[in-house]
DOZA-27042 format. One record per atom (N, C-alpha, C): residue number from 1; atom name; x, y, z. Coordinates in Angstrom, 1 decimal, always signed. Layout:
N
k=NUM | a=CA | xx=X | yy=Y | zz=Z
...
//
This chain:
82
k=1 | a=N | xx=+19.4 | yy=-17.4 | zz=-0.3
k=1 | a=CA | xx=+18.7 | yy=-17.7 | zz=+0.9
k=1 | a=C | xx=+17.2 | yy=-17.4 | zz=+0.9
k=2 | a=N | xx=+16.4 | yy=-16.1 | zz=+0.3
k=2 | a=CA | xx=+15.8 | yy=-15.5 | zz=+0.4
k=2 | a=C | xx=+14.9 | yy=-16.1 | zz=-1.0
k=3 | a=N | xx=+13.8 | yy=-16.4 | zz=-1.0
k=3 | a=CA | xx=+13.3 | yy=-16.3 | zz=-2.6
k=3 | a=C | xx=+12.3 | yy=-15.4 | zz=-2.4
k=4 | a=N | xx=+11.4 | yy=-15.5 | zz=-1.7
k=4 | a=CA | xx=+10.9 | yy=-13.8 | zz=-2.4
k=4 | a=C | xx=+10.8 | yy=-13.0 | zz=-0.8
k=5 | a=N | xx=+10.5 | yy=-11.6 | zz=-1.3
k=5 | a=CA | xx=+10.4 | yy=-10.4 | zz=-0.2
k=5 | a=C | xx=+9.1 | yy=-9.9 | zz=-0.5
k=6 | a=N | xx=+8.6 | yy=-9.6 | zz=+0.8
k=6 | a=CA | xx=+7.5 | yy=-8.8 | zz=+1.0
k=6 | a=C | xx=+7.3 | yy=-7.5 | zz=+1.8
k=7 | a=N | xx=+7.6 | yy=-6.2 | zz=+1.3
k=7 | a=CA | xx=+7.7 | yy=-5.0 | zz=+1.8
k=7 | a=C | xx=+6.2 | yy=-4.3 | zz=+1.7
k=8 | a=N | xx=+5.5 | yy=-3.6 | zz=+2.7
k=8 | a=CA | xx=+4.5 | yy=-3.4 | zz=+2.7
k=8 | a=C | xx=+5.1 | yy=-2.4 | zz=+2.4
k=9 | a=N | xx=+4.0 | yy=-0.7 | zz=+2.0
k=9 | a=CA | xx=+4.7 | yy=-0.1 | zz=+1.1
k=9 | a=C | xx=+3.0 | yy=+1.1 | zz=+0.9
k=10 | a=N | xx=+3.2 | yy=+2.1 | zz=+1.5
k=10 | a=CA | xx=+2.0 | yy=+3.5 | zz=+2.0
k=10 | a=C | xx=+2.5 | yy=+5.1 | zz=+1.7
k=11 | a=N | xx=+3.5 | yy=+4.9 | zz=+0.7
k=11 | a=CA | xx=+4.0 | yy=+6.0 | zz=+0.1
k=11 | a=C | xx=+4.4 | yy=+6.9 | zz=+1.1
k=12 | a=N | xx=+4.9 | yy=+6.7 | zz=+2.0
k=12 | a=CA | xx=+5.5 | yy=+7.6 | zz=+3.6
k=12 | a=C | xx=+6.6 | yy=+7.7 | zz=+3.1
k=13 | a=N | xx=+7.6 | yy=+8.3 | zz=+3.4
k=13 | a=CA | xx=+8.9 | yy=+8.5 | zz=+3.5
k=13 | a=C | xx=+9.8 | yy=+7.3 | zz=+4.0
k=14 | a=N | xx=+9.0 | yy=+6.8 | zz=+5.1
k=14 | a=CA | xx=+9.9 | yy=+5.6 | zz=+5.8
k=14 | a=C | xx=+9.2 | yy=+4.4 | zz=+5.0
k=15 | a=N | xx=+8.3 | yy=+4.0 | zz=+4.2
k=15 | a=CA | xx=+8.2 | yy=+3.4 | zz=+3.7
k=15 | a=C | xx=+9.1 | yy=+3.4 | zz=+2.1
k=16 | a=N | xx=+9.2 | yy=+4.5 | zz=+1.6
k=16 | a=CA | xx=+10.2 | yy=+4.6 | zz=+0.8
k=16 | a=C | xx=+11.9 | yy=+3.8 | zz=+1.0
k=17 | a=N | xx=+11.9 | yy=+4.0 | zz=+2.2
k=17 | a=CA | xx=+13.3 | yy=+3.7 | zz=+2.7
k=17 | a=C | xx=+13.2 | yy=+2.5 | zz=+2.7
k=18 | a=N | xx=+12.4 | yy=+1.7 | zz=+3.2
k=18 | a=CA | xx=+11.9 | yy=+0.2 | zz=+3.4
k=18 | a=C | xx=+12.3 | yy=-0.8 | zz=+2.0
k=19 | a=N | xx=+11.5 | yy=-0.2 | zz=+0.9
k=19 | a=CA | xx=+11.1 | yy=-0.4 | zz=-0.4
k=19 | a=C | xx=+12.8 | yy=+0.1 | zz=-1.0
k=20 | a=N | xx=+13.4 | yy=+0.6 | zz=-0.6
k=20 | a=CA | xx=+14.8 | yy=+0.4 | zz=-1.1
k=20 | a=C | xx=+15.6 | yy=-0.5 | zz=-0.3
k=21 | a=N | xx=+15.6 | yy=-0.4 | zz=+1.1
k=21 | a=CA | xx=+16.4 | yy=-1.4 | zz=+1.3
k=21 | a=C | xx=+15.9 | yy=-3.1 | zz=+1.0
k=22 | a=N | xx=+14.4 | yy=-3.1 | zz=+0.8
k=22 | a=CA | xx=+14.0 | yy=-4.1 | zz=+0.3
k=22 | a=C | xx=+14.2 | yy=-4.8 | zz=-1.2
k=23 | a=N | xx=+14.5 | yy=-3.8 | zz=-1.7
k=23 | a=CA | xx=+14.9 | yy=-4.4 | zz=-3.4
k=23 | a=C | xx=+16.3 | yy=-4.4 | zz=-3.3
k=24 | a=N | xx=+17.4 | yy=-3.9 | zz=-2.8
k=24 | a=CA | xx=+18.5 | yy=-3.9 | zz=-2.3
k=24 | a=C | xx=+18.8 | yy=-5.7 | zz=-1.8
k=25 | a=N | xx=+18.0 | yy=-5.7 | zz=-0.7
k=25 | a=CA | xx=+18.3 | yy=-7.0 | zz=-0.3
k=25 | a=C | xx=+17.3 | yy=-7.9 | zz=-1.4
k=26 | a=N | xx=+16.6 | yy=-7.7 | zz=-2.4
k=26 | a=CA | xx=+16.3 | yy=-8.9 | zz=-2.9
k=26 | a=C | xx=+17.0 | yy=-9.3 | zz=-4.4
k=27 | a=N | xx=+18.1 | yy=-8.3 | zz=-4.4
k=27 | a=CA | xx=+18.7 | yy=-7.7 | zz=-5.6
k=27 | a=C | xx=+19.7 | yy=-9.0 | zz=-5.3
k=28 | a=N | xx=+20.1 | yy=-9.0 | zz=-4.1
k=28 | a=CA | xx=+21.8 | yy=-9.3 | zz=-3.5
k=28 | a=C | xx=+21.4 | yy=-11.2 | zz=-3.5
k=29 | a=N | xx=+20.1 | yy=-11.1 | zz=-3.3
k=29 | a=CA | xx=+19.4 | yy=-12.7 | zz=-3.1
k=29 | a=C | xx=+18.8 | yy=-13.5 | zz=-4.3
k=30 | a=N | xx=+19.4 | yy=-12.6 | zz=-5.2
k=30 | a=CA | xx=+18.3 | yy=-13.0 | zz=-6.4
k=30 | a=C | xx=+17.0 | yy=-12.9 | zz=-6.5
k=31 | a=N | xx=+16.0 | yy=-12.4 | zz=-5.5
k=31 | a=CA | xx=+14.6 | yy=-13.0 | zz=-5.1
k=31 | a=C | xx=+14.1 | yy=-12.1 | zz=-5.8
k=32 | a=N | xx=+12.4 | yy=-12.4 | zz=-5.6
k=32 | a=CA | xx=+11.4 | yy=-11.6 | zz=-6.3
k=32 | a=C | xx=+11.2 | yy=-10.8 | zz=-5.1
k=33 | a=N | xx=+10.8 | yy=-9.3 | zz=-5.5
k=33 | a=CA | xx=+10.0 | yy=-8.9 | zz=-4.2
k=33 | a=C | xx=+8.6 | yy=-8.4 | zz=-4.6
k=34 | a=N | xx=+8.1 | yy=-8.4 | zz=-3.6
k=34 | a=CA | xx=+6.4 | yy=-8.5 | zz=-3.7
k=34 | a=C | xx=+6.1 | yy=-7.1 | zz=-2.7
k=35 | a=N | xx=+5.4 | yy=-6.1 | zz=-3.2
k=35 | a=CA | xx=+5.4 | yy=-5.0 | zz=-2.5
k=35 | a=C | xx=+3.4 | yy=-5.3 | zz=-2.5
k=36 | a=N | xx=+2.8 | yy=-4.7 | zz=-1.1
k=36 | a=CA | xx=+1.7 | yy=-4.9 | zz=-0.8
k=36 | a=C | xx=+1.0 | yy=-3.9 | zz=-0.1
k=37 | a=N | xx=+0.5 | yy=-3.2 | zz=-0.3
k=37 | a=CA | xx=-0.8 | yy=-2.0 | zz=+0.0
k=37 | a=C | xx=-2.1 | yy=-2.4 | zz=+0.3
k=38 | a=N | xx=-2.5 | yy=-2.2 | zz=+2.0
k=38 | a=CA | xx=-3.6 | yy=-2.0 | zz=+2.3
k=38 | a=C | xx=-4.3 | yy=-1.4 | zz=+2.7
k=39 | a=N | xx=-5.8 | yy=-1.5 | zz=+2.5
k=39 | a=CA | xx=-6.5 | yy=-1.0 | zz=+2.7
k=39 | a=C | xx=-7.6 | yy=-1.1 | zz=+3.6
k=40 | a=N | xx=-8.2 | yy=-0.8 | zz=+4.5
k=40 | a=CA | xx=-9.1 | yy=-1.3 | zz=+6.1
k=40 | a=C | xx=-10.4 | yy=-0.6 | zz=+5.3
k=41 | a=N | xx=-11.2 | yy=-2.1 | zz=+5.1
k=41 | a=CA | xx=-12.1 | yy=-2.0 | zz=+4.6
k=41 | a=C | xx=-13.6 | yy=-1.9 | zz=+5.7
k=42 | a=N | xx=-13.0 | yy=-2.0 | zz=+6.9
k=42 | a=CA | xx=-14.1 | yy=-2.3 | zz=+8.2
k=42 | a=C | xx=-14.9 | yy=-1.0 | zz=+8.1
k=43 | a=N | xx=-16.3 | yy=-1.6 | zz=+8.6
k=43 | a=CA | xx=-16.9 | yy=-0.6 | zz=+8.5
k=43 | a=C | xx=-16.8 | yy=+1.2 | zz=+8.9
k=44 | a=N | xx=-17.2 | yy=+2.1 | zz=+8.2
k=44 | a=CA | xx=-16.8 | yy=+3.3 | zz=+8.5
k=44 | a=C | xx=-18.3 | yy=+4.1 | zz=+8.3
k=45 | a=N | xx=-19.2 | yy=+3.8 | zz=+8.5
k=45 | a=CA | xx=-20.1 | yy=+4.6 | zz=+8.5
k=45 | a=C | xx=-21.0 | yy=+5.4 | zz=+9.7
k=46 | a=N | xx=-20.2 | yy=+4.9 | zz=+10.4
k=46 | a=CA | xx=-20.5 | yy=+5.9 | zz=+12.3
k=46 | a=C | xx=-19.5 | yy=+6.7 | zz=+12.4
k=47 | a=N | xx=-20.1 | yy=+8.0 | zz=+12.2
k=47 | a=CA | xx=-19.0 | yy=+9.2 | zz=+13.0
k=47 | a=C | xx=-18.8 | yy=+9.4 | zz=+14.4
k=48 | a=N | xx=-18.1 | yy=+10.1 | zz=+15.1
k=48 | a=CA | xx=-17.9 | yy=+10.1 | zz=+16.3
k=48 | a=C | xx=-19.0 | yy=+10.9 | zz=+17.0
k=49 | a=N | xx=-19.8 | yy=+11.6 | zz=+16.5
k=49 | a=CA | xx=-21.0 | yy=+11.8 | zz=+17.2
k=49 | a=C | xx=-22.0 | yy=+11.0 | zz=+17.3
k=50 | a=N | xx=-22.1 | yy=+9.7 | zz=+16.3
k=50 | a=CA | xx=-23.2 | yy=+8.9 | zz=+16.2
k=50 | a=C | xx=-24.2 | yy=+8.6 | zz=+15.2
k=51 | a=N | xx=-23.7 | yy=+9.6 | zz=+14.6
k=51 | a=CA | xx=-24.6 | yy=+9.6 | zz=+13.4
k=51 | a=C | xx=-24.1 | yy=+8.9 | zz=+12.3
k=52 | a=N | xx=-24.8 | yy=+8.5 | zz=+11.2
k=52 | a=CA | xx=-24.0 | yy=+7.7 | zz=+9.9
k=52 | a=C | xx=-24.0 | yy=+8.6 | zz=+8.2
k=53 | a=N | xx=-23.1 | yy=+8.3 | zz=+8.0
k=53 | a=CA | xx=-22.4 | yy=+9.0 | zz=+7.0
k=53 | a=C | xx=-23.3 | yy=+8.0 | zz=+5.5
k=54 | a=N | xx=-23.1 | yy=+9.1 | zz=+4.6
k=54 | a=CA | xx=-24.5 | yy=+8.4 | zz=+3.8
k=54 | a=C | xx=-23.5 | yy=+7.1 | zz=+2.8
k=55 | a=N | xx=-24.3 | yy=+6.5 | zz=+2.0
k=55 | a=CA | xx=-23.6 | yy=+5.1 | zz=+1.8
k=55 | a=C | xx=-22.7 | yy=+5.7 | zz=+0.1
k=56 | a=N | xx=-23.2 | yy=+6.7 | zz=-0.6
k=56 | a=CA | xx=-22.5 | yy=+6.6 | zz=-1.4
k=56 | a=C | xx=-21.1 | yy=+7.6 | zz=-1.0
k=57 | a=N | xx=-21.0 | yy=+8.2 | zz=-0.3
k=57 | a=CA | xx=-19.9 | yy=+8.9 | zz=+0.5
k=57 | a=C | xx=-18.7 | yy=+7.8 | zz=+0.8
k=58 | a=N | xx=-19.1 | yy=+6.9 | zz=+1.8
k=58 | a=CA | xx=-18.5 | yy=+5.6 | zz=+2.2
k=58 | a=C | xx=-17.7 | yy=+4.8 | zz=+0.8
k=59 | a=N | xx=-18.8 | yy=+4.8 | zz=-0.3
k=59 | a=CA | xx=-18.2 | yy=+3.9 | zz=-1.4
k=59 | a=C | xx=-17.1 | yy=+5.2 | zz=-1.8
k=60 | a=N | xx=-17.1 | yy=+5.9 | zz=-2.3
k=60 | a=CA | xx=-16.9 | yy=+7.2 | zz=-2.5
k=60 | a=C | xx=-15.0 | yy=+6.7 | zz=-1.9
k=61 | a=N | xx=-15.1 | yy=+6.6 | zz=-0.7
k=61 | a=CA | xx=-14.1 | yy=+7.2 | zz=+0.0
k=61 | a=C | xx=-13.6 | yy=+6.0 | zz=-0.4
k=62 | a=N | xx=-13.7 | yy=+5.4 | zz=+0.1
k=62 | a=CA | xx=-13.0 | yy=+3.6 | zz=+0.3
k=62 | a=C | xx=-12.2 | yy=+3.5 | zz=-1.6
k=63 | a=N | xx=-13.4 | yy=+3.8 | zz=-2.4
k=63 | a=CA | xx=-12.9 | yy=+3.8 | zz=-4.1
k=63 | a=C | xx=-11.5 | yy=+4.2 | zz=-4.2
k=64 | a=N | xx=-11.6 | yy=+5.8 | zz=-3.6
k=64 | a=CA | xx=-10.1 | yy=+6.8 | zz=-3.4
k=64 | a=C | xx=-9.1 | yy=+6.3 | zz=-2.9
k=65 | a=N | xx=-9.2 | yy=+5.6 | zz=-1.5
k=65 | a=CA | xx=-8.6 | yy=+4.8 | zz=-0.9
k=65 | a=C | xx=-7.9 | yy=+3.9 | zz=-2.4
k=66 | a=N | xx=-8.4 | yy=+2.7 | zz=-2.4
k=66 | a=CA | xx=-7.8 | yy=+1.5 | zz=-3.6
k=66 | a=C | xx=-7.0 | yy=+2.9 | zz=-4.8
k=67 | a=N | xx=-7.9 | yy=+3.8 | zz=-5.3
k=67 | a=CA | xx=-7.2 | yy=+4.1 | zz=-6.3
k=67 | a=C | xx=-5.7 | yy=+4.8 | zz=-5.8
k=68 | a=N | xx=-5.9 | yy=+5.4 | zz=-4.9
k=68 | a=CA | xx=-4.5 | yy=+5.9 | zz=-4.4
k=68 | a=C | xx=-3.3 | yy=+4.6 | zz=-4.0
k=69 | a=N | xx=-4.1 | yy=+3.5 | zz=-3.4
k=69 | a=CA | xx=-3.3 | yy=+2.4 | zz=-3.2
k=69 | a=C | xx=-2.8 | yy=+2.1 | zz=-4.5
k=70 | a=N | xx=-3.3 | yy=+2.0 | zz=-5.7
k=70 | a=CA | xx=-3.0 | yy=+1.4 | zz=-6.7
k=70 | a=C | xx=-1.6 | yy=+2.3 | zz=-7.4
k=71 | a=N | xx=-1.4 | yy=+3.7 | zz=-7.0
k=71 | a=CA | xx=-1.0 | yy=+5.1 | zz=-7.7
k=71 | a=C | xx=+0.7 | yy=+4.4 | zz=-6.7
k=72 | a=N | xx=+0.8 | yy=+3.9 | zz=-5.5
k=72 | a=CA | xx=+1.8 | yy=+3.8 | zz=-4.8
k=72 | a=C | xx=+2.3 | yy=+2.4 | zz=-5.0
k=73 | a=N | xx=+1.4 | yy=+1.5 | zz=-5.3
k=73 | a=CA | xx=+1.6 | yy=+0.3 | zz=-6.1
k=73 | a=C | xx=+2.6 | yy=+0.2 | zz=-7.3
k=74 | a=N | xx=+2.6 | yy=+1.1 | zz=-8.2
k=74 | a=CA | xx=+3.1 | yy=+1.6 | zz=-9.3
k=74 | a=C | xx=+4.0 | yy=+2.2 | zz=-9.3
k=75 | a=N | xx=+4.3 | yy=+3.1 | zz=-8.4
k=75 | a=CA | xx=+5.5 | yy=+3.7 | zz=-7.8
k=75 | a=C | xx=+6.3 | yy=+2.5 | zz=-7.8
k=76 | a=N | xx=+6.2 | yy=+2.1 | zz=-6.8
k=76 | a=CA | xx=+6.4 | yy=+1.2 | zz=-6.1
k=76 | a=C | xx=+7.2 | yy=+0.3 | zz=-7.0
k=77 | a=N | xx=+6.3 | yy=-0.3 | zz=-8.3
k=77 | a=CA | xx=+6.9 | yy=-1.2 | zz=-9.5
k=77 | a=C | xx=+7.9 | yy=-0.2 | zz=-9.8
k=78 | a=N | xx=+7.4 | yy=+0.5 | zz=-10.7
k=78 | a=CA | xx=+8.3 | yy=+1.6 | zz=-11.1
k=78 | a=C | xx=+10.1 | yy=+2.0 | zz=-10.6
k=79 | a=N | xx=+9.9 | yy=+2.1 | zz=-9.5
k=79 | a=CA | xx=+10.9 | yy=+1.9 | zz=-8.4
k=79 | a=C | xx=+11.7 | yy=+0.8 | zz=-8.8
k=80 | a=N | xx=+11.3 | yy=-0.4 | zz=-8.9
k=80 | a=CA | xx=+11.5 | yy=-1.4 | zz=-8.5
k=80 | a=C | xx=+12.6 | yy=-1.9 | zz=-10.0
k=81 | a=N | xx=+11.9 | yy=-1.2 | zz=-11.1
k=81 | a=CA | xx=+12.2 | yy=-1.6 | zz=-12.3
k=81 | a=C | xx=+13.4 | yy=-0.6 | zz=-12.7
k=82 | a=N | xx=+13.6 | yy=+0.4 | zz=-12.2
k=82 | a=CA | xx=+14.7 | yy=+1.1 | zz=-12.5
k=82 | a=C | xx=+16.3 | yy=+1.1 | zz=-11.5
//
């Protein structure tokens, strides 16, 4: 019925849970599943006092962001493959 699954997937606990019942059901369907990590790229360079945060800070953080996305991504395969 199913050909592929799409489980979003932010290394939580309840996302864990998701990401199994998700390969579970794509196991029972044949399907591919597609696990997906995002990241909110909107601007972030106003703090809540008003002032702006300097620009290599901003690249800085957002980089960490992807690379951490990427670290749960893998998991995620990883998971998926065992």
């Amino acid at each position: 019925m199913f050909k592929r699954i799409l489980v979003a997937v932010d290394g939580s606990p309840a996302s864990d849970a998701g990401l199994k019942s998700a390969a579970m059901l794509a196991a029972d369907q044949h399907a591919m599943l597609l696990a997906l990590h995002v990241v909110d790229v909107s601007p972030m360079a106003v703090t809540f006092d008003g002032s702006y945060l300097p620009a290599d800070y901003v690249d800085n953080f957002y980089e960490a962001l992807r690379d951490n996305g990427q670290k749960i991504l893998a998991k995620a395969a990883a998971f998926h493959r065992s």
